[in-house]
Backbone and ligand atoms as CSV (ligand in chain L), in Angstrom:
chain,resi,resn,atom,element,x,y,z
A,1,UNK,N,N,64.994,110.952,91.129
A,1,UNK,CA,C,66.242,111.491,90.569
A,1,UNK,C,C,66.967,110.403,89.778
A,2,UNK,N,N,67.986,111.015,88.800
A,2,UNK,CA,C,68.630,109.702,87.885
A,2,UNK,C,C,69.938,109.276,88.694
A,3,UNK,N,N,70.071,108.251,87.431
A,3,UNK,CA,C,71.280,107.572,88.008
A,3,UNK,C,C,72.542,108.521,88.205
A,4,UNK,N,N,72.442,109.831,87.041
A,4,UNK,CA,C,73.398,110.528,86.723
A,4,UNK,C,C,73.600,111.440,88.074
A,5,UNK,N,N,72.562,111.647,88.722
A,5,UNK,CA,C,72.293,112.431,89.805
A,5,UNK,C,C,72.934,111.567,90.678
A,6,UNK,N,N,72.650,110.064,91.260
A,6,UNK,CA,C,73.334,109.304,91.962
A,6,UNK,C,C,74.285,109.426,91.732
A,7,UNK,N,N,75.256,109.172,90.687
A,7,UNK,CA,C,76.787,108.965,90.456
A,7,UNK,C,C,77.438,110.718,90.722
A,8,UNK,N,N,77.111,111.914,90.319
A,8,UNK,CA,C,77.502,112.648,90.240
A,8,UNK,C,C,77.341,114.517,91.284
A,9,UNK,N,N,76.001,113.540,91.588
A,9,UNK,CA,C,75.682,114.908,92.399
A,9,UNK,C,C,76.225,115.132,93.468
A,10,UNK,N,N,76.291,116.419,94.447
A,10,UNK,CA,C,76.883,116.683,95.069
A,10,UNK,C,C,76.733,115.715,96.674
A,11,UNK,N,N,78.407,116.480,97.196
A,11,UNK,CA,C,77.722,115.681,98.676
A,11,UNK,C,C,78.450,114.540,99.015
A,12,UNK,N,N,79.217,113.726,97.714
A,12,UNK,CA,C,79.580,112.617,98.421
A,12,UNK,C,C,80.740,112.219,97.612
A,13,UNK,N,N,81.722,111.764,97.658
A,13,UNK,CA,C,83.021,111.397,96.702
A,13,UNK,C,C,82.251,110.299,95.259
A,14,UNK,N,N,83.474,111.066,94.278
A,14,UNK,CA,C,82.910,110.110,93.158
A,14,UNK,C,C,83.498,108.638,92.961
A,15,UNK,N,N,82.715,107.801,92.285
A,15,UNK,CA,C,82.800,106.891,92.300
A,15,UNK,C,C,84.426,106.293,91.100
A,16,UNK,N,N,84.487,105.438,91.705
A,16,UNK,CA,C,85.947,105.092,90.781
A,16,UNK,C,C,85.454,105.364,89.455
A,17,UNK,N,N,86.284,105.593,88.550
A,17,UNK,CA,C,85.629,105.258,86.828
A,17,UNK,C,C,84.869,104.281,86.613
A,18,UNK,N,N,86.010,103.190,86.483
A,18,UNK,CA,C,85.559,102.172,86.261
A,18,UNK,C,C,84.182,101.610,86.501
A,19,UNK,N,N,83.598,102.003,87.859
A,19,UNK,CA,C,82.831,101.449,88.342
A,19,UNK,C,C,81.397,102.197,88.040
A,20,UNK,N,N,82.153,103.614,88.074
A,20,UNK,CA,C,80.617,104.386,87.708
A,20,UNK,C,C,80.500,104.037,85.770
A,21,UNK,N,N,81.480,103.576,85.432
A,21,UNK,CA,C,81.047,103.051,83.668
A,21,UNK,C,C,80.504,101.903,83.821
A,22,UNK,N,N,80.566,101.205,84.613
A,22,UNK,CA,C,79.868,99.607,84.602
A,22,UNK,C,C,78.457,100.446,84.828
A,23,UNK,N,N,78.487,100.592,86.110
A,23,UNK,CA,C,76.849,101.016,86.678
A,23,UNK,C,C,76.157,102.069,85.325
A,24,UNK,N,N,76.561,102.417,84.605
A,24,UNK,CA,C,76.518,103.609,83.341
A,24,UNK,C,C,75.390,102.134,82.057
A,25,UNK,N,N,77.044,101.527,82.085
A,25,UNK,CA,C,76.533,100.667,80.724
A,25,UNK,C,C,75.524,99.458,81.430
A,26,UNK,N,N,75.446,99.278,82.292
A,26,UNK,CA,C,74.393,98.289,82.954
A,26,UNK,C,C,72.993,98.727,83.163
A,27,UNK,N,N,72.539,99.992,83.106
A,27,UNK,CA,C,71.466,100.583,83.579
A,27,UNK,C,C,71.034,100.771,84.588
A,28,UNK,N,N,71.963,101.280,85.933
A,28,UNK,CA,C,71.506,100.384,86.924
A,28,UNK,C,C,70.005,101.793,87.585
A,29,UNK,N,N,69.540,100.972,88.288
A,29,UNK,CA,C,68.690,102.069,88.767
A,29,UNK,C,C,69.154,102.966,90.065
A,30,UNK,N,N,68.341,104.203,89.699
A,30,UNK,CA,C,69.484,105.255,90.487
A,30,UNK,C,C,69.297,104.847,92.242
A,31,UNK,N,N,68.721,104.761,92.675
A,31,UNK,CA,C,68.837,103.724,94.138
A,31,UNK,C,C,69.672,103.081,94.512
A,32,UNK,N,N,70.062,102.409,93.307
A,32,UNK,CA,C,71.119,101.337,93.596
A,32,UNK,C,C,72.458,102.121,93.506
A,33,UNK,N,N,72.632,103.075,92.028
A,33,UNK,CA,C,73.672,104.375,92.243
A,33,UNK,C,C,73.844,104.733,93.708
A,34,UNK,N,N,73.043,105.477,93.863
A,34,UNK,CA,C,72.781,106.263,95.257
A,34,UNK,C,C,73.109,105.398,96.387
A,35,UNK,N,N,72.817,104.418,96.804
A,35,UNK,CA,C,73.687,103.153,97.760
A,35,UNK,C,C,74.914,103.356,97.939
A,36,UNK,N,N,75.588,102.685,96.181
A,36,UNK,CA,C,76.564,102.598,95.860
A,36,UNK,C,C,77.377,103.881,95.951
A,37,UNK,N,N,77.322,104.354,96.056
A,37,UNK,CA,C,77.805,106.326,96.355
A,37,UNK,C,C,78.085,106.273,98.086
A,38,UNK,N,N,76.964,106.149,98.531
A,38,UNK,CA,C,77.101,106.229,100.275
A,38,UNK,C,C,78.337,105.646,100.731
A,39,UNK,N,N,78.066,104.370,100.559
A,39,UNK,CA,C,78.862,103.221,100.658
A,39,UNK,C,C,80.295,103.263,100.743
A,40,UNK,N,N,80.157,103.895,98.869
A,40,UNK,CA,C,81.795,104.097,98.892
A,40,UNK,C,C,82.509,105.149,99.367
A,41,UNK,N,N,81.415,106.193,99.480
A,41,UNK,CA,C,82.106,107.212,100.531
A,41,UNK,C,C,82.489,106.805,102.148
A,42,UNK,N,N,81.680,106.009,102.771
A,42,UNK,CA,C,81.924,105.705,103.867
A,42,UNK,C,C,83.457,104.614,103.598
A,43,UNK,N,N,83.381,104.055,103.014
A,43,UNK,CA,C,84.712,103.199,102.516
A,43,UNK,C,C,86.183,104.240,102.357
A,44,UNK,N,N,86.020,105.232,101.455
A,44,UNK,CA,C,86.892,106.185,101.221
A,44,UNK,C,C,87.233,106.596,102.878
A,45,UNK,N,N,86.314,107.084,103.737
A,45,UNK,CA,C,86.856,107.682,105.316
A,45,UNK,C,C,87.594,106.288,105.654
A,46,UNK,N,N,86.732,105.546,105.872
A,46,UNK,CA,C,87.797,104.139,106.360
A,46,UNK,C,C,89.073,103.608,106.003
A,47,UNK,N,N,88.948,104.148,105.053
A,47,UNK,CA,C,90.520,103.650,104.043
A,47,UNK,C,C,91.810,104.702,104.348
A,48,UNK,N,N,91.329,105.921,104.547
A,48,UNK,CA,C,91.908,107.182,104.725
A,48,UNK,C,C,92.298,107.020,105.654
A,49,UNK,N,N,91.684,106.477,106.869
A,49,UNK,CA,C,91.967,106.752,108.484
A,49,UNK,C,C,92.646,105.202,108.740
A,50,UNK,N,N,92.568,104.032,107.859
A,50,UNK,CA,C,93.422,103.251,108.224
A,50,UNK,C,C,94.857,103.874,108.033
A,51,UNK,N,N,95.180,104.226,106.738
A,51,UNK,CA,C,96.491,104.958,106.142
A,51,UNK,C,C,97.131,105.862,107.309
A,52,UNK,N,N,96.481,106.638,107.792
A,52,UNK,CA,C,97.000,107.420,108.947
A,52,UNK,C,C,96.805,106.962,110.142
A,53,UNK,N,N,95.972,105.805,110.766
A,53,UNK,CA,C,96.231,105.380,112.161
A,53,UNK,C,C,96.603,103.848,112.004
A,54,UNK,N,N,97.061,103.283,111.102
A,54,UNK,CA,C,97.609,102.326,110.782
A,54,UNK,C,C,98.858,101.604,109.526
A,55,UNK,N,N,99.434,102.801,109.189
A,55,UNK,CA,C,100.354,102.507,107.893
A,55,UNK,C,C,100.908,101.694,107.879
A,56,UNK,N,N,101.250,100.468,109.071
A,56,UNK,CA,C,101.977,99.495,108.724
A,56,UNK,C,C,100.717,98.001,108.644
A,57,UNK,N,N,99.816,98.303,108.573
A,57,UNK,CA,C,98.767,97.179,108.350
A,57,UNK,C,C,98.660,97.291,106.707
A,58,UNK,N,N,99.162,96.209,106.204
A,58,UNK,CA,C,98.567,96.221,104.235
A,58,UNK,C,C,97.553,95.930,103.836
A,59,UNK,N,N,96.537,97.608,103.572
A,59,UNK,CA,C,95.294,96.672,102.817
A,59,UNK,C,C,95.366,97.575,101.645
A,60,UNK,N,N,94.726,96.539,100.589
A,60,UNK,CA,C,94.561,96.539,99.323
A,60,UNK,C,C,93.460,98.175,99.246
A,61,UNK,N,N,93.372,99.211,99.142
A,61,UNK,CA,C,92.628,100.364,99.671
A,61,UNK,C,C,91.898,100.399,98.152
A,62,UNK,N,N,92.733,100.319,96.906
A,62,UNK,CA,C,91.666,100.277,95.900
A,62,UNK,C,C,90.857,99.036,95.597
A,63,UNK,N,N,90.983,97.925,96.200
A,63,UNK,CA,C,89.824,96.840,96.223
A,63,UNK,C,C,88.886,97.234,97.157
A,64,UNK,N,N,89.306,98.020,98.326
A,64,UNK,CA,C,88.207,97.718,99.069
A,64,UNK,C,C,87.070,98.991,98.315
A,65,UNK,N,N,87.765,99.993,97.808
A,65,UNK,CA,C,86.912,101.039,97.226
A,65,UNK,C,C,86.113,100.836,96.008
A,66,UNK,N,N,87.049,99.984,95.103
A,66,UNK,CA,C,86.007,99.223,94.107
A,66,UNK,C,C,84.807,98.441,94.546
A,67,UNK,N,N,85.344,97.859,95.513
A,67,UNK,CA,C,84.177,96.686,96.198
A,67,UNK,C,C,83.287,97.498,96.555
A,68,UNK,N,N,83.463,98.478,97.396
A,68,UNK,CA,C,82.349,99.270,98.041
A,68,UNK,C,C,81.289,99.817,96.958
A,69,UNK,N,N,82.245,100.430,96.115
A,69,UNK,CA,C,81.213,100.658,94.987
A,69,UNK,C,C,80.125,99.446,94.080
A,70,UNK,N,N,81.060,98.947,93.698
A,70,UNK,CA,C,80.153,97.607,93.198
A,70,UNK,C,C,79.366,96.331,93.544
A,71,UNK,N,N,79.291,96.071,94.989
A,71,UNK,CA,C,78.751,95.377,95.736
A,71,UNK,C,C,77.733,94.684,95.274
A,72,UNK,N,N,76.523,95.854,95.438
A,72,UNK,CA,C,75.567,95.093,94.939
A,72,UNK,C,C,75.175,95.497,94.082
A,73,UNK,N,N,75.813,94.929,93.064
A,73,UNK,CA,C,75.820,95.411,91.297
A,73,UNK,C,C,74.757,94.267,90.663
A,74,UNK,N,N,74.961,93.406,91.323
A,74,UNK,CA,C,73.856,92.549,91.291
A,74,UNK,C,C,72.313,92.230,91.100
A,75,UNK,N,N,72.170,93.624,91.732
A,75,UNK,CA,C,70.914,94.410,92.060
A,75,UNK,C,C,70.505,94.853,90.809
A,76,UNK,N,N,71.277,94.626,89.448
A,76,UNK,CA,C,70.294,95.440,88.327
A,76,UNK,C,C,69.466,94.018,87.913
A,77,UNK,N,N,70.240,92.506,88.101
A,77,UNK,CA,C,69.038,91.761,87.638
A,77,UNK,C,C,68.349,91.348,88.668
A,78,UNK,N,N,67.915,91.774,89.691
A,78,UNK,CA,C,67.339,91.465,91.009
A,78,UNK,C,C,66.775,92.709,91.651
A,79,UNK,N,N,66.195,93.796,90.790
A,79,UNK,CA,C,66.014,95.066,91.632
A,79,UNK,C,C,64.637,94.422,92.756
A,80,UNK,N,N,64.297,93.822,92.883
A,80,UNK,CA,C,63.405,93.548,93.940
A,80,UNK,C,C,63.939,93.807,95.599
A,81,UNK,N,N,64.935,92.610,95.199
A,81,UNK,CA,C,66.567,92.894,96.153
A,81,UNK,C,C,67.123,94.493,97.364
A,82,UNK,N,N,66.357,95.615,96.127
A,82,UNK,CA,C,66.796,96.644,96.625
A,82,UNK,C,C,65.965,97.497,97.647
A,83,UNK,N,N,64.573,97.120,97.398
A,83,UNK,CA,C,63.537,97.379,98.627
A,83,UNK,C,C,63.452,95.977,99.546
A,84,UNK,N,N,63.743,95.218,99.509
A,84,UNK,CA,C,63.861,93.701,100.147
A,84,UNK,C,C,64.506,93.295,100.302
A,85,UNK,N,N,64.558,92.017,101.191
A,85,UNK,CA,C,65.575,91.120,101.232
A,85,UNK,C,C,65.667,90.237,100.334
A,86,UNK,N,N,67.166,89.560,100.648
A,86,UNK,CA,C,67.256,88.573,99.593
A,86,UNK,C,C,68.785,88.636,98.804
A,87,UNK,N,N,69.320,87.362,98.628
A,87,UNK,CA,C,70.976,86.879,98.269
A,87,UNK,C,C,71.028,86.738,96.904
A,88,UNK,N,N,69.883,86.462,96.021
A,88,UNK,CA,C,70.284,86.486,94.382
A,88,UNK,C,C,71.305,87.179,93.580
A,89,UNK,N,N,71.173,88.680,94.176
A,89,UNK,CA,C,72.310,89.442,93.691
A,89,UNK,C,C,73.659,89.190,93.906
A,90,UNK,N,N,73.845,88.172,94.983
A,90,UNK,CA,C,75.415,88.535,95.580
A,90,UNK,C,C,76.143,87.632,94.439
A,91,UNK,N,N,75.769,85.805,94.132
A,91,UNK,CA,C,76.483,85.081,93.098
A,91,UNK,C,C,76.111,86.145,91.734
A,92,UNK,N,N,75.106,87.136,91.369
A,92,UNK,CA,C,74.854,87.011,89.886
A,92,UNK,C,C,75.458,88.397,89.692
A,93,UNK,N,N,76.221,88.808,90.891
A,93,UNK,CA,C,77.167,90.524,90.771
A,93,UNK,C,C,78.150,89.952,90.322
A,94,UNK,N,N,78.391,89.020,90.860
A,94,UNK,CA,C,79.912,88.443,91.231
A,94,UNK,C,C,80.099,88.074,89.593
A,95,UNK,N,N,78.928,87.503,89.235
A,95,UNK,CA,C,79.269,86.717,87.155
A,95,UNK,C,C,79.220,87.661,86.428
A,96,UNK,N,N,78.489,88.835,86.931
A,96,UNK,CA,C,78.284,89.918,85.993
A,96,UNK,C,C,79.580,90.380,85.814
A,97,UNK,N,N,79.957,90.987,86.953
A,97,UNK,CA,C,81.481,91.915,87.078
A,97,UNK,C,C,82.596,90.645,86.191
A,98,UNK,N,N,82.404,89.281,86.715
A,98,UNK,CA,C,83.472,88.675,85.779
A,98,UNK,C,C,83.192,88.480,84.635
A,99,UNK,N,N,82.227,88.457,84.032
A,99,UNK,CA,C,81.896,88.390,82.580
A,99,UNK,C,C,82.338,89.757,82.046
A,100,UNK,N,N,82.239,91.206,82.641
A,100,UNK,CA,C,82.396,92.358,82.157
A,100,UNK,C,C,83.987,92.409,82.249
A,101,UNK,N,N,85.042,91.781,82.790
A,101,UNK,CA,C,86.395,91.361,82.358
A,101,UNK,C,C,87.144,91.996,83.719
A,102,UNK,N,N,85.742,91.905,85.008
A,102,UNK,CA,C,86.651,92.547,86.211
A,102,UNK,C,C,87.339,91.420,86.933
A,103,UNK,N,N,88.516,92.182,87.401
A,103,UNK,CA,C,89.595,90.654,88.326
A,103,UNK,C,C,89.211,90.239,89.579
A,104,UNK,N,N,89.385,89.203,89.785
A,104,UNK,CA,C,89.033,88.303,90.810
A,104,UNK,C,C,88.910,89.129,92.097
A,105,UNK,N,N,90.571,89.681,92.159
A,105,UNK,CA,C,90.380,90.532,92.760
A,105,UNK,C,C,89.407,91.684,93.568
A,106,UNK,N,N,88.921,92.331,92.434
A,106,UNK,CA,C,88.096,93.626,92.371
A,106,UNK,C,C,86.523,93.128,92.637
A,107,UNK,N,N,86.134,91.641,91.760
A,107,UNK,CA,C,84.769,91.191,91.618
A,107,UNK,C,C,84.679,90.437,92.541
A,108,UNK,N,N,85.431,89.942,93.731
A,108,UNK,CA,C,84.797,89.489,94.779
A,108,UNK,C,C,83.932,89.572,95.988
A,109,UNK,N,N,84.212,90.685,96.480
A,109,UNK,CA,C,83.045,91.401,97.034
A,109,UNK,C,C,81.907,91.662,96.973
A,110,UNK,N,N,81.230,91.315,95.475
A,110,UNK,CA,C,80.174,91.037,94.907
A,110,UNK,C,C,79.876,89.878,95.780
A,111,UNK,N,N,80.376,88.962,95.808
A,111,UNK,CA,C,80.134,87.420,96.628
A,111,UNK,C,C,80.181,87.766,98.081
A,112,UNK,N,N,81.039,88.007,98.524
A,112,UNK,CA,C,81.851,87.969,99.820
A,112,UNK,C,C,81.132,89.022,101.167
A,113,UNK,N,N,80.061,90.037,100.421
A,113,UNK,CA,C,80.111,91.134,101.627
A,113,UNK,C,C,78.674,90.507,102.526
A,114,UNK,N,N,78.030,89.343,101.841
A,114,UNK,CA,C,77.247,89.079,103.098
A,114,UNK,C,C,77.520,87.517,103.515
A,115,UNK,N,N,79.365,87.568,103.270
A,115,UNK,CA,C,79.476,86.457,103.760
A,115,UNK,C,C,80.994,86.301,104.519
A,116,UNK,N,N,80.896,87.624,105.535
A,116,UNK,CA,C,81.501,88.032,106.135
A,116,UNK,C,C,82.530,86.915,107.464
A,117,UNK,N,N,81.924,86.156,107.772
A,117,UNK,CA,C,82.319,85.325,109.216
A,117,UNK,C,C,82.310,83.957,107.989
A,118,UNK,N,N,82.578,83.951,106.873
A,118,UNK,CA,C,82.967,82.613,105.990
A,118,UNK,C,C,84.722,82.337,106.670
A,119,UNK,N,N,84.857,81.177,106.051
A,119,UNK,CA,C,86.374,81.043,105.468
A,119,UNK,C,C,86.841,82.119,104.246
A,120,UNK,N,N,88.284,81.884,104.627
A,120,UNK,CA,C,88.999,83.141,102.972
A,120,UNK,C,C,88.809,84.144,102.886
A,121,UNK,N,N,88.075,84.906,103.909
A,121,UNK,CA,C,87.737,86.792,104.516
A,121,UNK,C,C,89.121,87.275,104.471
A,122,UNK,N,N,89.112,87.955,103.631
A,122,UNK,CA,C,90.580,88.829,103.717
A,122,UNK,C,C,89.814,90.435,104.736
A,123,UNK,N,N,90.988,90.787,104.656
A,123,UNK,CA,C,90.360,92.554,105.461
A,123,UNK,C,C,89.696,93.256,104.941
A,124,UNK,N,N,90.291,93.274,103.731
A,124,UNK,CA,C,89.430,94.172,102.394
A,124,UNK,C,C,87.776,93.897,102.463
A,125,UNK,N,N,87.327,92.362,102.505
A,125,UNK,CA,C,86.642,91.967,102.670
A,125,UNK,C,C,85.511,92.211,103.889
A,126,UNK,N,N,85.702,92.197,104.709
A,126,UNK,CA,C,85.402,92.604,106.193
A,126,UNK,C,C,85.776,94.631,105.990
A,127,UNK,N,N,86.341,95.322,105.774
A,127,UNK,CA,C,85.717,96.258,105.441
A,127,UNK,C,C,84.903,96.690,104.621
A,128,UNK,N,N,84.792,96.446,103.552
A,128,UNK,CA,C,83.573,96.260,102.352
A,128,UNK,C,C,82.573,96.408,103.562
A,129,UNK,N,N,81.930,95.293,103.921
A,129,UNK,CA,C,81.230,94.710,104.895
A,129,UNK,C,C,80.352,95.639,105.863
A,130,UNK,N,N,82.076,96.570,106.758
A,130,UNK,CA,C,81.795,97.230,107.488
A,130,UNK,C,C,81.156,98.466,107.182
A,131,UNK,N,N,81.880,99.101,106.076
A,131,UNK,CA,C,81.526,100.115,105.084
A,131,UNK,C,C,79.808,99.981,104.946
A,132,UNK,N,N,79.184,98.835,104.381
A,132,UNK,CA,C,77.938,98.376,104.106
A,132,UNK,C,C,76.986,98.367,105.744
A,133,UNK,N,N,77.442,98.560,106.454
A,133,UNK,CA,C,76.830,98.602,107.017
A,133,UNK,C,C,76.698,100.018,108.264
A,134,UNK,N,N,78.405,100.441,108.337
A,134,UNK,CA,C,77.709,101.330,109.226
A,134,UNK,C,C,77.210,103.037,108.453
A,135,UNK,N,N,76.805,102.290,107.186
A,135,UNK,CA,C,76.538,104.306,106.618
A,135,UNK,C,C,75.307,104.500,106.973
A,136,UNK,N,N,74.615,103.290,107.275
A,136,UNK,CA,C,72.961,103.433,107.548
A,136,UNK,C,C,73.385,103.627,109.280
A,137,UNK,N,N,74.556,103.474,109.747
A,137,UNK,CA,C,74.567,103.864,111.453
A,137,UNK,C,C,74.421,102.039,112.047
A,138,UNK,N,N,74.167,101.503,111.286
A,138,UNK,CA,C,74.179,100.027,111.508
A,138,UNK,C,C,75.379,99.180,112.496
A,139,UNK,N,N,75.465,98.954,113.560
A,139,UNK,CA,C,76.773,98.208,114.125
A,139,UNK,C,C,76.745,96.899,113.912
A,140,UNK,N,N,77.406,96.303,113.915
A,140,UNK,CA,C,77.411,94.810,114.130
A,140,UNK,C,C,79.027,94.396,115.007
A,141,UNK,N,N,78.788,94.358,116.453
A,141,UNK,CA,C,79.615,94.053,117.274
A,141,UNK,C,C,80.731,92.579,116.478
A,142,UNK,N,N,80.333,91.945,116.034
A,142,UNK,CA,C,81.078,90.522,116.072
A,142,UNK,C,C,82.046,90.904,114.442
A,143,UNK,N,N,80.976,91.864,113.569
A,143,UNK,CA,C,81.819,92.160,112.401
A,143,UNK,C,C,83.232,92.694,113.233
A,144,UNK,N,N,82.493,93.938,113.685
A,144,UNK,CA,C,83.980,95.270,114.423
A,144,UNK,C,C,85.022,94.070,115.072
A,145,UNK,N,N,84.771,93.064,115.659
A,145,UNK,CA,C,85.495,92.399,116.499
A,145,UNK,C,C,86.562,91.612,115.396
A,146,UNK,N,N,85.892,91.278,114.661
A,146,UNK,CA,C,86.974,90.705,113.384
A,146,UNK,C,C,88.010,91.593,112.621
A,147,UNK,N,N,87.376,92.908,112.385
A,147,UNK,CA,C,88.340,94.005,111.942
A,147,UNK,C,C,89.277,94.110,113.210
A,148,UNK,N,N,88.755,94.936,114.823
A,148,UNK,CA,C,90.143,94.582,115.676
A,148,UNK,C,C,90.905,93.693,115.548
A,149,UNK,N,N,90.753,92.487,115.338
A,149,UNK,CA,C,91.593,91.369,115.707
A,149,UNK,C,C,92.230,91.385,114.498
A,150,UNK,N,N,92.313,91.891,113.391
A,150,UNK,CA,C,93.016,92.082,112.386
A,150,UNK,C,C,93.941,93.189,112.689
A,151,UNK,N,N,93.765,93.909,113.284
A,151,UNK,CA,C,94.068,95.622,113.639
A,151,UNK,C,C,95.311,94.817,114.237
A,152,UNK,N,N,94.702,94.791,115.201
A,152,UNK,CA,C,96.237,94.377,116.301
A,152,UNK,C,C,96.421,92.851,116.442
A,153,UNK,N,N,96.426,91.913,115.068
A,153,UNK,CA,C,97.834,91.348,114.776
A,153,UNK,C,C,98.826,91.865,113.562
A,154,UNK,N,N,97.875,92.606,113.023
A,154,UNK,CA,C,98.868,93.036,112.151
A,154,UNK,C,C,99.880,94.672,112.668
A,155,UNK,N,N,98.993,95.331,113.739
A,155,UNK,CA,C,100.122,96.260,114.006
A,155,UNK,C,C,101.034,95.822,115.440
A,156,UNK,N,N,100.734,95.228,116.106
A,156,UNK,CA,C,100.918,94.886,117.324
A,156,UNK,C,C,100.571,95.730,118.735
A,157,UNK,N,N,99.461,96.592,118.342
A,157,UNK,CA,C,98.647,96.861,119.040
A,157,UNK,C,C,97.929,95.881,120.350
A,158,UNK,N,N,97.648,96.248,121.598
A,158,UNK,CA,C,96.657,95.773,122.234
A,158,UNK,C,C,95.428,95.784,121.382
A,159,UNK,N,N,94.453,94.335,121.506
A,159,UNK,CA,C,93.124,94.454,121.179
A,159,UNK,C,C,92.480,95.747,121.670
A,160,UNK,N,N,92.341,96.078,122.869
A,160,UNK,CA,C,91.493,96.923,123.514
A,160,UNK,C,C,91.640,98.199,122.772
A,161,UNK,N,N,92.648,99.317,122.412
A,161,UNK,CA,C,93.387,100.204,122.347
A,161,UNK,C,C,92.882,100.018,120.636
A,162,UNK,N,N,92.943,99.308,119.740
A,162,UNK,CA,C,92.651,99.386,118.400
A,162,UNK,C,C,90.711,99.174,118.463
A,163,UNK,N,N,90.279,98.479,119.371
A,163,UNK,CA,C,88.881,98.239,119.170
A,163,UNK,C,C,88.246,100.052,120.139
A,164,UNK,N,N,89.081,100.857,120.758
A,164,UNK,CA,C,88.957,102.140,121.007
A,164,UNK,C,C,89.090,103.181,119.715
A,165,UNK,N,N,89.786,102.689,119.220
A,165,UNK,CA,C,90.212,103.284,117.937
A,165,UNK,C,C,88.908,103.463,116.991
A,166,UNK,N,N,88.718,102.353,116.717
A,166,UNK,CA,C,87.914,101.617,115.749
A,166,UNK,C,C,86.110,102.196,116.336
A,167,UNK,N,N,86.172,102.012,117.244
A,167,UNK,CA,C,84.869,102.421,117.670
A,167,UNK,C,C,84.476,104.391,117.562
A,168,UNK,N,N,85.474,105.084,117.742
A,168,UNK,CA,C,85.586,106.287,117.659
A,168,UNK,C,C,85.336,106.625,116.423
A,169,UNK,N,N,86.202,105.892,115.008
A,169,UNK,CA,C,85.506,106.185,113.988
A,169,UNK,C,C,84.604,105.797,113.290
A,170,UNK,N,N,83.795,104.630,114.241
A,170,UNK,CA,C,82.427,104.604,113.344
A,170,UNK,C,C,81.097,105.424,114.255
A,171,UNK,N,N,81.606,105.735,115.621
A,171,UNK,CA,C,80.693,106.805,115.954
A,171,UNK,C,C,80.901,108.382,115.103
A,172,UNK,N,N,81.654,107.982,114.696
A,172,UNK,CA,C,81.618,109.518,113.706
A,172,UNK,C,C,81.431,109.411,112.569
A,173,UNK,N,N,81.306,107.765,111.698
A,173,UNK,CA,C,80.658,108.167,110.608
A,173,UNK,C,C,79.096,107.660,110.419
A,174,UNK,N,N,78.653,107.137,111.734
A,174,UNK,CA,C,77.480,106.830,112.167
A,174,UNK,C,C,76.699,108.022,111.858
A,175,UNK,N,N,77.025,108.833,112.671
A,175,UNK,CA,C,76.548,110.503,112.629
A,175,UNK,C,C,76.121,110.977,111.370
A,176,UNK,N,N,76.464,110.570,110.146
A,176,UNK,CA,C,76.259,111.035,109.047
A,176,UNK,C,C,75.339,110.046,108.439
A,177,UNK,N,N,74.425,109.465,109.384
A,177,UNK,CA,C,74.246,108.219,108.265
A,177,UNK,C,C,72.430,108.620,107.873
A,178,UNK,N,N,71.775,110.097,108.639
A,178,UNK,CA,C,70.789,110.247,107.846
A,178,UNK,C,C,70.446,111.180,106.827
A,179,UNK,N,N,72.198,111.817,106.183
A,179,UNK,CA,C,71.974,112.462,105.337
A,179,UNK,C,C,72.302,111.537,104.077
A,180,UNK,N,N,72.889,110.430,104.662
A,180,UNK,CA,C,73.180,108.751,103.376
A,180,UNK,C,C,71.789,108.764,102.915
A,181,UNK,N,N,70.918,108.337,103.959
A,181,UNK,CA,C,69.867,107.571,103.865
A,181,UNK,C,C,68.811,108.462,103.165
A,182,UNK,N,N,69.092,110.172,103.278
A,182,UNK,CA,C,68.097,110.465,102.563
A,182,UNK,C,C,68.551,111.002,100.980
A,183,UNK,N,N,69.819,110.757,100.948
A,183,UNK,CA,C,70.416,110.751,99.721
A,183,UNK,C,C,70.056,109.565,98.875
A,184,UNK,N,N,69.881,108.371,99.447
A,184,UNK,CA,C,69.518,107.191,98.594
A,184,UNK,C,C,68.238,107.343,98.518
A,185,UNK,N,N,67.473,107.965,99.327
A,185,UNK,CA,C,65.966,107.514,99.500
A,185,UNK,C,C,65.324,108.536,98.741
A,186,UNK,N,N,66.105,109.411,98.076
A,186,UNK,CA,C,65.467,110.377,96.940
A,186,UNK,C,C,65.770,109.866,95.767
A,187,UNK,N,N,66.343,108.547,95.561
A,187,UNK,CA,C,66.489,108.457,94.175
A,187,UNK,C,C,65.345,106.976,94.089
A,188,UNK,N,N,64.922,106.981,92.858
A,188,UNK,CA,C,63.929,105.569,92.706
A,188,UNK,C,C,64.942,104.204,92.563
A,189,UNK,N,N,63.962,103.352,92.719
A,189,UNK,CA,C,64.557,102.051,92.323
A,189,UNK,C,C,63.639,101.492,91.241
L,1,LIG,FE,FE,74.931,97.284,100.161
């Protein structure tokens, strides 16, 4: 299936403009679309459900949704990257998006989402992250533990009581993560 099919077909929220015109004028291959789609849909629930079970925590909700989308944008000069492993993409997303005139802001996550437990992790950052990982149903205990501990210093929540929180909604968007997987896995790379 094409890229156009990735960016547009049914099933999953669309991608910011912006981002589905980069992935447009870049060529990217529809795999990498199709990722990038999951992703940011799982980002969109997360962002939504911070807003309503957390309105007094400030996160940047359209970075983290750009980020989600563009992540691994990287991946068009590295499509190897996308059936494999491998970090090439993360510095050469990050030059791409800033050469294409995106802000520091918006193009960091390109760098930043597999370098989660660094220094200079903002939240935005660490959800990107989380987003990336639990659409495949993926946990990573020590990530979630960094988002709580963000949770409740910034609302003044008990740890326990926000990491209850937090766990409830990624068992529910866990649940959805093999109609992601066969949404990406119908498109080529
Ligand atoms: Fe990814």
């Amino acid at each position: 299936m094409s890229l156009d099919s990735a960016l547009t077909g049914p099933g999953f929220r669309p991608l910011p403009e912006r981002a589905a015109v980069l992935l447009e004028q870049l060529g990217a291959p529809p795999r990498l679309g199709a990722h990038l789609r999951a992703v940011h849909d799982v980002a969109c629930e997360i962002v939504t459900w911070l807003g309503e079970r957390y309105p007094s925590v400030v996160v940047d909700g359209e970075a983290v949704l750009f980020g989600a989308a563009t992540h691994d944008i990287g991946k068009v000069r590295h499509p190897a990257e996308l059936s494999g492993p491998g970090a090439e993409h993360e510095p050469v997303g990050y030059a791409l998006l800033r050469d294409l005139g995106v802000e520091e802001r918006l193009a960091r996550f390109a760098r930043t989402h597999a370098a989660w437990d660094g220094p200079g992790i903002e939240i935005e950052d660490l959800l990107v992250t989380l987003a990336d990982k639990v659409w495949k149903a993926k946990r990573v205990p020590e990530l979630e533990q960094l988002v709580v501990d963000r949770l409740a210093a910034a609302s003044g929540e008990p740890a326990w009581e926000a990491f209850i929180k937090l766990d409830d909604l990624l068992d529910r968007i866990a649940a959805g993560a093999e109609e992601r997987l066969a949404f990406q896995t119908a498109h080529d790379v």
